[in-house]
MIDOSE-1310 file (N, C-alpha, C; in nm, 2 decimals, decimal comma, always signed):
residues 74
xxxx	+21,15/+13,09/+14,88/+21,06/+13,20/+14,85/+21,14/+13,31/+14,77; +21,26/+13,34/+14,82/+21,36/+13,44/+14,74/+21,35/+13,39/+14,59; +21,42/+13,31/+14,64/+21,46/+13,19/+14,46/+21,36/+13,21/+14,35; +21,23/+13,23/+14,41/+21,12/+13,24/+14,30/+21,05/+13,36/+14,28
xxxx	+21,09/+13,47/+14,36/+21,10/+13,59/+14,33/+21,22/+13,63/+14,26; +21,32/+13,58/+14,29/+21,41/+13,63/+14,15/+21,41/+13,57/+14,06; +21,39/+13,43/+14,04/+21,29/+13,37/+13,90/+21,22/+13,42/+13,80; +21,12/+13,50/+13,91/+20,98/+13,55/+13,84/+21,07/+13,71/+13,77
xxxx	+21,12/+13,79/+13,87/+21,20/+13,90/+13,83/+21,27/+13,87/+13,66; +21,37/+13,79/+13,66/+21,48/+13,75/+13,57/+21,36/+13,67/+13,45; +21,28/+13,62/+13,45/+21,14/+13,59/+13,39/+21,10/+13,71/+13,32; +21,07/+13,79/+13,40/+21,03/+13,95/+13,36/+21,14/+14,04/+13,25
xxxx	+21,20/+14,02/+13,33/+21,31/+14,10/+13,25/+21,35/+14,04/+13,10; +21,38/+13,91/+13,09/+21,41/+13,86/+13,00/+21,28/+13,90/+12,90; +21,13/+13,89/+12,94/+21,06/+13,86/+12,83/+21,06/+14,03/+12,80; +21,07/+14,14/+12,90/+21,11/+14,29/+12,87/+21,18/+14,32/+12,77
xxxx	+21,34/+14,24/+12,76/+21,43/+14,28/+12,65/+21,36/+14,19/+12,49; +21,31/+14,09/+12,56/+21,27/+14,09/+12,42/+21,16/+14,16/+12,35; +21,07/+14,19/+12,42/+20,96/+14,29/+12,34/+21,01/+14,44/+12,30; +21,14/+14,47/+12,39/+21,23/+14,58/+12,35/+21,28/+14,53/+12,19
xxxx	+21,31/+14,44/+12,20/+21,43/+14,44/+12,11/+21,35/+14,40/+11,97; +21,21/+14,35/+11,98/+21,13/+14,31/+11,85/+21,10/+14,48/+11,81; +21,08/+14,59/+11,91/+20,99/+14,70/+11,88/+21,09/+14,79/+11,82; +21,27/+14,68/+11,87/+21,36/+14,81/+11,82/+21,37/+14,75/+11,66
xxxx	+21,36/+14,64/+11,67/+21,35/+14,59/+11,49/+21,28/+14,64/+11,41; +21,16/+14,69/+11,50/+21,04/+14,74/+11,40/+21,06/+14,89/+11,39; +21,12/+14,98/+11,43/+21,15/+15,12/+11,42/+21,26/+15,09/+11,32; +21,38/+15,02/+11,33/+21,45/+15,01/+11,23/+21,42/+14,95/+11,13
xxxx	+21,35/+14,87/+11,05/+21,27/+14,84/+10,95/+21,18/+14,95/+10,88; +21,09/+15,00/+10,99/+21,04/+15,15/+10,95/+21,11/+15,27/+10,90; +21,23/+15,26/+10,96/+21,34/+15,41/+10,94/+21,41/+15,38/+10,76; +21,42/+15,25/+10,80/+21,48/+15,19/+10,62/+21,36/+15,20/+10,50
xxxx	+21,23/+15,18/+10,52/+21,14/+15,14/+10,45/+21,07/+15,29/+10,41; +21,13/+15,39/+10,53/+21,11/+15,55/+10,45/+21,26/+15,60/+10,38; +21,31/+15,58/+10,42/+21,45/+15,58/+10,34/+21,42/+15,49/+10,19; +21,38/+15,40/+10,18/+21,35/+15,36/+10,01/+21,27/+15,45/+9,98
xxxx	+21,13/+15,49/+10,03/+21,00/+15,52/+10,02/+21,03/+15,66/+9,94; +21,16/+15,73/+10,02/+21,18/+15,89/+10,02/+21,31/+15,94/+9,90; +21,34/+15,77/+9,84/+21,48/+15,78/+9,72/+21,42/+15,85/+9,62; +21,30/+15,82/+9,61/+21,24/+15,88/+9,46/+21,18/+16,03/+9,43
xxxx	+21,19/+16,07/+9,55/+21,09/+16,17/+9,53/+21,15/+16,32/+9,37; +21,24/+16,28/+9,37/+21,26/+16,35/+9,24/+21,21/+16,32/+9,15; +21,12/+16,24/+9,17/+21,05/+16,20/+9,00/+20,94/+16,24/+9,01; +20,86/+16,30/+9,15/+20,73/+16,38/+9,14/+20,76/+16,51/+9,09
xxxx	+20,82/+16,55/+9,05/+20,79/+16,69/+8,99/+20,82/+16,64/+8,84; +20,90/+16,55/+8,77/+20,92/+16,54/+8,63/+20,77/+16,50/+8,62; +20,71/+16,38/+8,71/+20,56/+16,35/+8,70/+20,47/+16,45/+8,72; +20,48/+16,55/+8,78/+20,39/+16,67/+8,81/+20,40/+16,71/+8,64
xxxx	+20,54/+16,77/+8,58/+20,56/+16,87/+8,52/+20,49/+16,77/+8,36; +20,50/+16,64/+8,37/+20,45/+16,54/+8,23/+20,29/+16,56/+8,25; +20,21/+16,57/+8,36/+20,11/+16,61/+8,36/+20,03/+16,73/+8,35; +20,11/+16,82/+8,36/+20,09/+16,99/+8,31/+20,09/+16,95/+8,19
xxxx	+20,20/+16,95/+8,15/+20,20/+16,92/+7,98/+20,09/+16,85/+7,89; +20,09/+16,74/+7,94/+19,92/+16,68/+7,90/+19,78/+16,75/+7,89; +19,76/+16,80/+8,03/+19,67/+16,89/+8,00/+19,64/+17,01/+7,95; +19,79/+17,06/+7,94/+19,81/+17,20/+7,87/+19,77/+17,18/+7,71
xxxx	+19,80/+17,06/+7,69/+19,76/+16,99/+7,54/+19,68/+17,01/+7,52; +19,59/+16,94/+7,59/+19,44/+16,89/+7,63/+19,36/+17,02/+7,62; +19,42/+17,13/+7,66/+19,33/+17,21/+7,61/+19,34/+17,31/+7,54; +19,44/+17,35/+7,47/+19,48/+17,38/+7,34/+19,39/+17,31/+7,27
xxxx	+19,38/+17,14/+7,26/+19,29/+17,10/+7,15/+19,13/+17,10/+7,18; +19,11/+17,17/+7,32/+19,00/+17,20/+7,34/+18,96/+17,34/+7,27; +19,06/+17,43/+7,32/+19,03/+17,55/+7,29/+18,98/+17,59/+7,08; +19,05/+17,46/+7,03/+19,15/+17,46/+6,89/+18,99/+17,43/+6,82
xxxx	+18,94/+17,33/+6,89/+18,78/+17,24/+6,87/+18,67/+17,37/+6,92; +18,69/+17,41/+7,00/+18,57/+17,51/+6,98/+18,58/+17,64/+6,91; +18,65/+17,71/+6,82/+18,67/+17,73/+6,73/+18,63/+17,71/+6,62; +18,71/+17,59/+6,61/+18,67/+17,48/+6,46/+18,55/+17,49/+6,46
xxxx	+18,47/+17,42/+6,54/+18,34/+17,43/+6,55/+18,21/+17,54/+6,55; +18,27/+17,66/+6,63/+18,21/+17,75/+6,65/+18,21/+17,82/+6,49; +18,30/+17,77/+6,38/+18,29/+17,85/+6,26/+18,22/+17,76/+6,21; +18,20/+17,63/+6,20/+18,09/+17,50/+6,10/+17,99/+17,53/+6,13
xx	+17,94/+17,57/+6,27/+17,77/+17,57/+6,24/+17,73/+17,73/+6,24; +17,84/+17,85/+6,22/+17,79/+17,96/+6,20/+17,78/+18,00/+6,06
C-alpha cells in the first residue's frame, strides 16, 4: 500500500515538473518574441513623421485646388 502511494506521489510530481517546465518554455519564448517585437520600434516615428508629410501634401494640394478652382468658376 505504501509502494503505491509513493508511486502515485513520484507520478505526480514528475507530471508537475513537466507542466512546469513546458509553461517555463512558454514565458521564455514569449519574453524573446517581445524582445524581437520591441527591436523596431524606432521606425514608428520615421513612419509616423513619412505620414505627416503625406498628408501635409495632401493638403497643400487641397488647399492649392480650391483656389484654382474657386477663381475658374468666378
Amino acid at each position: 500500500m505504501v509502494v503505491l502511494a509513493v508511486a502515485a506521489l513520484l507520478s505526480l510530481l514528475i507530471y508537475l515538473v513537466k507542466v512546469i517546465d513546458r509553461r517555463v518554455t512558454s514565458v521564455r519564448d514569449t519574453l524573446k518574441a517581445a524582445a524581437a517585437n520591441t527591436e523596431n520600434t524606432t521606425l514608428i516615428k520615421d513612419t509616423a513623421d513619412g505620414v505627416e508629410a503625406v498628408l501635409a501634401e495632401g493638403l497643400q494640394h487641397h488647399l492649392f485646388l480650391g483656389r484654382v478652382l474657386g477663381k475658374v468658376k468666378s
